[in-house]
C-alpha positions as CSV (number, residue, x, y, z in Angstrom):
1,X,21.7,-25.9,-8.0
2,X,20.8,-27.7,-4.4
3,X,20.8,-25.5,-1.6
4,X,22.5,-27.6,1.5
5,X,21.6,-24.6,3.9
6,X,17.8,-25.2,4.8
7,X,15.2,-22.7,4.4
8,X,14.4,-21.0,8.1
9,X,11.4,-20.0,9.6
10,X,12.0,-16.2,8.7
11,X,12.6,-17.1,5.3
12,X,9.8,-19.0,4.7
13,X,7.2,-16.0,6.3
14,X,9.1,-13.5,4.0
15,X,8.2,-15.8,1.0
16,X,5.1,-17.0,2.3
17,X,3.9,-12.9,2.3
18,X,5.1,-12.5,-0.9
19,X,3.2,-15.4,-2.1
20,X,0.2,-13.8,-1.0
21,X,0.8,-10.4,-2.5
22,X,1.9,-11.3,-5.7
23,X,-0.7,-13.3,-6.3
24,X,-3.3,-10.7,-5.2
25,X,-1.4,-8.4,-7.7
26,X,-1.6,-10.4,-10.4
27,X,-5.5,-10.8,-10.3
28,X,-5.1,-7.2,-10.0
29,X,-3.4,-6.4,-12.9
30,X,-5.1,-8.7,-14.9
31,X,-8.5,-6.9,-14.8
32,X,-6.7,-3.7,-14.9
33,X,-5.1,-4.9,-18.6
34,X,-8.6,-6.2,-19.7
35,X,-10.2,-3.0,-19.5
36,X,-7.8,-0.7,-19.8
37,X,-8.3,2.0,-22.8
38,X,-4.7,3.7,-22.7
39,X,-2.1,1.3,-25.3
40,X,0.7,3.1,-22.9
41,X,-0.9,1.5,-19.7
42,X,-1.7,-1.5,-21.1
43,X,1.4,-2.4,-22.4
44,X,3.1,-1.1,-18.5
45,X,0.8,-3.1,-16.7
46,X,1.7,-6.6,-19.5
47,X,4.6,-5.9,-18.9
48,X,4.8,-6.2,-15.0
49,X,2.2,-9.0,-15.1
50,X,5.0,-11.0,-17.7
51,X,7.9,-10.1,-14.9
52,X,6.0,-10.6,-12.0
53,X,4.7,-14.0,-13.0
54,X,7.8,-16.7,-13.5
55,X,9.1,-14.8,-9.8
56,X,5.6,-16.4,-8.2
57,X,7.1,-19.6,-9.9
58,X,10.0,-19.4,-8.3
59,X,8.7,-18.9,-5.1
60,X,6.4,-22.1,-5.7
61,X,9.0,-23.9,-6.3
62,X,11.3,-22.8,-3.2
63,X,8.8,-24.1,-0.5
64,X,8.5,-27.1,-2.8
65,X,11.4,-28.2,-2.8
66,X,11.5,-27.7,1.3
67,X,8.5,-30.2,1.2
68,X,6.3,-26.9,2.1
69,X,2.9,-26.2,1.2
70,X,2.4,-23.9,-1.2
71,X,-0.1,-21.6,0.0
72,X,-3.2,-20.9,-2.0
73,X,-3.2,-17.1,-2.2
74,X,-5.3,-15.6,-5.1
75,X,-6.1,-17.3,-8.8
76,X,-8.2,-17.5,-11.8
77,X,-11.2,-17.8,-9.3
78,X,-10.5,-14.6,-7.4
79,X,-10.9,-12.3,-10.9
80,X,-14.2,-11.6,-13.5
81,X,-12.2,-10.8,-16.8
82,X,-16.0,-10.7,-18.5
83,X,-16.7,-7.7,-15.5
84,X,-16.4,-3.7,-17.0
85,X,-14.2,-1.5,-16.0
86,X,-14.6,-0.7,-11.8
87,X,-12.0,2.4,-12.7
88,X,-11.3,5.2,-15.2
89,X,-9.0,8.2,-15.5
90,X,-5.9,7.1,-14.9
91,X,-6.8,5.3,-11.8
92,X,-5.1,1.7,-13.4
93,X,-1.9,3.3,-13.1
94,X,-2.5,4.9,-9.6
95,X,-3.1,1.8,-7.9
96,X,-0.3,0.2,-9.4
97,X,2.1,3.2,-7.9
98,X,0.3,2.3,-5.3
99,X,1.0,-1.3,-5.0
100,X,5.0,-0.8,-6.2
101,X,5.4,1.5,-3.4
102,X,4.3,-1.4,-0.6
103,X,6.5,-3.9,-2.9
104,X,9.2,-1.6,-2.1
105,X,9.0,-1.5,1.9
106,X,7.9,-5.1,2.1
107,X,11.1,-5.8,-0.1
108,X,13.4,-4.5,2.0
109,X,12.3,-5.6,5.5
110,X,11.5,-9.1,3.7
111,X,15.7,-8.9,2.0
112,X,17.0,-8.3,6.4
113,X,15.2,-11.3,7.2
114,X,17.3,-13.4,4.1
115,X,20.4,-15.3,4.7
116,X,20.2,-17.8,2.1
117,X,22.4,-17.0,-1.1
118,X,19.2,-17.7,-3.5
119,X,16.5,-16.0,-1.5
120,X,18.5,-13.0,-0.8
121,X,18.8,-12.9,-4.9
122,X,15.6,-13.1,-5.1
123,X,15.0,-10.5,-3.6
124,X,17.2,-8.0,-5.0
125,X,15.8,-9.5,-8.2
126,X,12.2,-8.7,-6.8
127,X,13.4,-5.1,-5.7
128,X,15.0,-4.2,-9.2
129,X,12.0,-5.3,-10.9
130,X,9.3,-2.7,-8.4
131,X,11.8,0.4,-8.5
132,X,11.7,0.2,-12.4
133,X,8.6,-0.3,-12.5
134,X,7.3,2.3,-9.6
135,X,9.1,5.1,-11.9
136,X,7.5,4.1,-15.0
137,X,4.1,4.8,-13.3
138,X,5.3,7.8,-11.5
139,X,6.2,9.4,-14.6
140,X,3.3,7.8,-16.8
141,X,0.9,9.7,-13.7
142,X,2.8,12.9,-13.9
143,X,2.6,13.2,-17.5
144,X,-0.6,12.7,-17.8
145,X,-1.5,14.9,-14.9
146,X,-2.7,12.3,-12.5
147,X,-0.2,13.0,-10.0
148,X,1.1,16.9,-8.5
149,X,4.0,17.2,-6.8
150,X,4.5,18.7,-3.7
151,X,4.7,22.0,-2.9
152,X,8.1,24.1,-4.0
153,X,9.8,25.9,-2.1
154,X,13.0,28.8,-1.6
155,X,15.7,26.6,-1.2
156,X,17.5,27.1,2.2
157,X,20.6,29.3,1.9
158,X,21.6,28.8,5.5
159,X,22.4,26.2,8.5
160,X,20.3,26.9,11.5
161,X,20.1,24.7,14.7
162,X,16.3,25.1,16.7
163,X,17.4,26.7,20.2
164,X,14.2,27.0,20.8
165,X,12.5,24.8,23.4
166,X,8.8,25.7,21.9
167,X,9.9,24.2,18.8
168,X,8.3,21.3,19.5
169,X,4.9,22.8,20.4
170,X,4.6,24.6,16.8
171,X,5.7,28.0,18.2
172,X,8.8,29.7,17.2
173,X,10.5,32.2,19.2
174,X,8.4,35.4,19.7
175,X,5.5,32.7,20.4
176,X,4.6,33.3,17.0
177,X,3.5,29.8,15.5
178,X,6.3,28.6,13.4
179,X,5.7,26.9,9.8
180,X,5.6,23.1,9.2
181,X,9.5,21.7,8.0
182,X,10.0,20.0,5.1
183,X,9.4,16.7,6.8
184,X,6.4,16.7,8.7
185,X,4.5,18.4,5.0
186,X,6.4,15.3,3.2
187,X,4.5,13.1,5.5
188,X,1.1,14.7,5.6
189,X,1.0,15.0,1.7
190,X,1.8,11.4,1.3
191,X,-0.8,10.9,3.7
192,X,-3.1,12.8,1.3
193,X,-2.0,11.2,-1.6
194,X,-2.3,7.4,-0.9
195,X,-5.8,8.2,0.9
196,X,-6.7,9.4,-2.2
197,X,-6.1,6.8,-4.2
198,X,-7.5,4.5,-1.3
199,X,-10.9,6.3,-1.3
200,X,-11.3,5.9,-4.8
201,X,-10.4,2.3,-4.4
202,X,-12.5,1.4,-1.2
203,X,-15.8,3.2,-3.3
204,X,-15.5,0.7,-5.8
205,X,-15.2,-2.0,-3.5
206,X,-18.2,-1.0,-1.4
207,X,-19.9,-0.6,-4.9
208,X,-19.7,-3.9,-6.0
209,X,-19.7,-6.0,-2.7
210,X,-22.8,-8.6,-2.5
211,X,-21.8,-9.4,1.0
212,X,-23.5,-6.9,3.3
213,X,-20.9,-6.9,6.2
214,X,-18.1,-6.9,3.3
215,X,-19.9,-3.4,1.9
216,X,-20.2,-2.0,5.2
217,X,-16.6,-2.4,6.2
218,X,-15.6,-0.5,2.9
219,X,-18.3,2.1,3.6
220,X,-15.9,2.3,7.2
221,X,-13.2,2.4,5.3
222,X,-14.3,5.6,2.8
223,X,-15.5,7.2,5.9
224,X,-11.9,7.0,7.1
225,X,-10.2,8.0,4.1
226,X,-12.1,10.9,3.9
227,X,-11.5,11.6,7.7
228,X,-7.8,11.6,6.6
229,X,-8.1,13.4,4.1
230,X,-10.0,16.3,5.1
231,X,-8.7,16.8,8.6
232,X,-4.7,17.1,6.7
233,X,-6.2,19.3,4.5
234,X,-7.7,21.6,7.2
235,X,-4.0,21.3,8.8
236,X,-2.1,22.1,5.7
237,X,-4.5,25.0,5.7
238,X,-4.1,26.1,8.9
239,X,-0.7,26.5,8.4
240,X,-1.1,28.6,5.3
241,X,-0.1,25.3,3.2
242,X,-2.5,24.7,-0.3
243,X,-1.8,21.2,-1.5
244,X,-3.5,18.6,-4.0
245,X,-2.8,15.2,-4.0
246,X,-4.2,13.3,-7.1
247,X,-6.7,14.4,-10.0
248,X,-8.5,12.9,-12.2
249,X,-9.1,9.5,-11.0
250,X,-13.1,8.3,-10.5
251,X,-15.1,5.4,-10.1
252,X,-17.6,3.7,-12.7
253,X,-20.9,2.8,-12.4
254,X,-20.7,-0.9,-12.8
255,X,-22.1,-3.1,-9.9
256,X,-20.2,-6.0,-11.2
257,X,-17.1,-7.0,-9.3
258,X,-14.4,-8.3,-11.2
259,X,-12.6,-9.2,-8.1
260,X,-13.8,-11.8,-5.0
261,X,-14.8,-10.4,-2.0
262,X,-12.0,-12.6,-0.4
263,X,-9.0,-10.6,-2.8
264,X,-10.9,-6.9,-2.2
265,X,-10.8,-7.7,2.0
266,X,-7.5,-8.8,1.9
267,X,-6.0,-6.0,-0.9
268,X,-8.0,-3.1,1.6
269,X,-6.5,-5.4,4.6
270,X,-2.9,-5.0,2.6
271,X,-2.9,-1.4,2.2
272,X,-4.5,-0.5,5.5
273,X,-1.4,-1.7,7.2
274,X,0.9,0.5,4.7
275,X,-1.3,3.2,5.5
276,X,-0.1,2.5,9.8
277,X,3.0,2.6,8.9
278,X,3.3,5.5,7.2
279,X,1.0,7.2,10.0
280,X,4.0,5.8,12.6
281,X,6.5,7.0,10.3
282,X,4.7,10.5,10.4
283,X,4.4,10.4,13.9
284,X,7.9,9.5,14.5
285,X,9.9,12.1,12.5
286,X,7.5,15.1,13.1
287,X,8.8,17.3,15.6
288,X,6.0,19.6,16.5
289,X,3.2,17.7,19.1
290,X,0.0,18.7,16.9
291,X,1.4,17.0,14.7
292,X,2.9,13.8,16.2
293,X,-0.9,13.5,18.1
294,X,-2.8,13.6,14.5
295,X,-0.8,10.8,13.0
296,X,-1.4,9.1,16.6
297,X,-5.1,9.2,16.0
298,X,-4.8,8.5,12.2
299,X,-3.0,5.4,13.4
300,X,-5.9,4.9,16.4
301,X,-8.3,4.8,13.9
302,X,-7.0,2.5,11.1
303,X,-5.7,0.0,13.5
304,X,-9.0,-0.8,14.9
305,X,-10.1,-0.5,11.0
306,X,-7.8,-2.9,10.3
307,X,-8.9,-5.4,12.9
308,X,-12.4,-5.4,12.3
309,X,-11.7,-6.4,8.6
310,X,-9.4,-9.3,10.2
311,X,-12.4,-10.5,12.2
312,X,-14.7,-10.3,9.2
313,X,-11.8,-12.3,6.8
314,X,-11.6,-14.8,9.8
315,X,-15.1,-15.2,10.2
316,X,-15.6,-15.4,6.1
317,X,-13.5,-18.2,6.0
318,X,-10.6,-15.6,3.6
319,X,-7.7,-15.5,6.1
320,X,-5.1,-18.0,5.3
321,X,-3.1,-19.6,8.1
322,X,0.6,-18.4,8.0
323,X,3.3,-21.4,8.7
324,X,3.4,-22.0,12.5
325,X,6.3,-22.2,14.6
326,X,6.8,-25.5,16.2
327,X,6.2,-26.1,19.6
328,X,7.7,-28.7,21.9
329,X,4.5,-29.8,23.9
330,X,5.4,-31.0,27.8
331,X,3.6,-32.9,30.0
């Protein structure tokens, strides 16, 4: 069916993103199915690769028919089905929790910034598709004891209001230093949980990486997952708080990448960013200030992480040009 309402600029970034996740997850989950030893994971991650696929199609076809250019993203070239497994454990299924759980936020910012009938559908389509699919590997993980849950606790049995103006500063009244809520431990063991996954990740990367500067930016980038990770520890200790994030998860010994150098910048580049907004998300709803000022310098650090991998992409020749806006040049 032809669309008379054209496609607008917000539209086409939305898709244009999309394009270049999708693609980078398909490379993704093609190495993963290649190597993978568990017939459970396997057939999870065929399946999504068999969803996922005909809706990159679609997209394709969108900018095409808006006389677009269809950006080049990731393919064939970008993944080494011949290379060993990078991952063992459980760590396939991990990453692709991992990767549902950005699908999901990126879906829903990228569904406000819809109008058209089609696209919109799309993207519900898109969103259907990543909650199914996020459960299946959140239980798949659980089951097989890749992924603790948070902490229990006594359920609340009634309402209070904080009075207290030092509630802010982590004291409660008496001065006595009160206990984390609910919220700000949600946020600092998601924090420990995708940095987990992230280090394991990032080690592989740096493993593998013939480029120098590529390998040293990883080694950056384990250094600041572990950063992370042990300084929320040492919080969640401090506040008499014993938490574990994921088990069982490793890295091989293989040297041999089975992804480009261009896909493995731009997947760390990809989940960098989820990791700053998480950190603002952390910051934001925490209420005590030691708090809110370690999620500040969580966010201090990967941003300028973040950049230096954009230079290095930019200076690689890897960063793709997004769609400009036009510009009405005046003499």
């Amino acid at each position: 069916m032809a669309h008379t309402q054209k496609m607008s600029s917000s539209e086409l970034s939305a898709l244009w993103m999309t394009y270049q996740k999708k693609t980078m997850i398909l490379r993704i989950l093609e190495h993963l199915i290649e190597t993978a030893e568990d017939k459970n994971a396997k057939k999870l991650m065929s399946s999504l690769w068999k969803e996922l696929h005909p809706k990159v199609l679609e997209i394709k076809t969108l900018m095409q028919n808006e006389g677009a250019v269809v950006p080049v993203g990731f393919t064939e070239a970008d993944v080494n089905l011949s290379a060993p497994r990078l991952f063992e454990n459980g760590f396939d299924i991990l990453l692709c929790r991992v990767l549902k759980e950005i699908s999901l936020g990126l879906y829903t910012l990228h569904l406000t910034m819809s109008y058209r009938k089609d696209i919109v559908k799309l993207y519900q389509e898109l969103t259907q598709i990543t909650q199914k699919y996020y459960n299946n590997f959140t239980q798949y993980s659980f089951e097989k004891g890749h992924l603790p849950l948070p902490n229990y606790i006594n359920m609340p049995k009634i309402i209070d209001f904080v009075t207290d103006k030092n509630y802010t500063k982590g004291f409660g009244l008496g001065g006595n230093k009160r206990p984390l809520n609910t919220i700000e431990f949600s946020y600092l063991f998601h924090s420990l949980q995708t940095n987990a996954v992230g280090l394991q990740l990032i080690t592989g990367f740096a493993q593998c990486a013939q480029d120098k500067k590529v390998q040293k930016h990883m080694i950056n980038g384990k250094d600041l997952c572990k950063n992370i990770i042990k300084k929320t520890d040492e919080v969640l200790i401090q506040n008499d708080v014993s938490s574990s994030s994921v088990s069982g998860a490793s890295v091989t010994v293989s040297q041999a990448s089975p992804f480009s150098e261009k896909l493995m910048m731009y997947c760390i580049y990809l989940l960098s960013n989820f990791g700053l907004g998480g950190q603002g998300f952390g910051a934001g709803f925490s209420m005590r200030d030691d708090i809110n000022l370690i999620f500040g310098l969580y966010a201090k650090d990967t941003y300028q992480f973040i950049r230096e991998g954009l230079k290095l992409m930019i200076e690689r020749g890897w960063l793709e040009e997004p769609p400009k806006m036009d510009v009405n040049e005046l003499d």
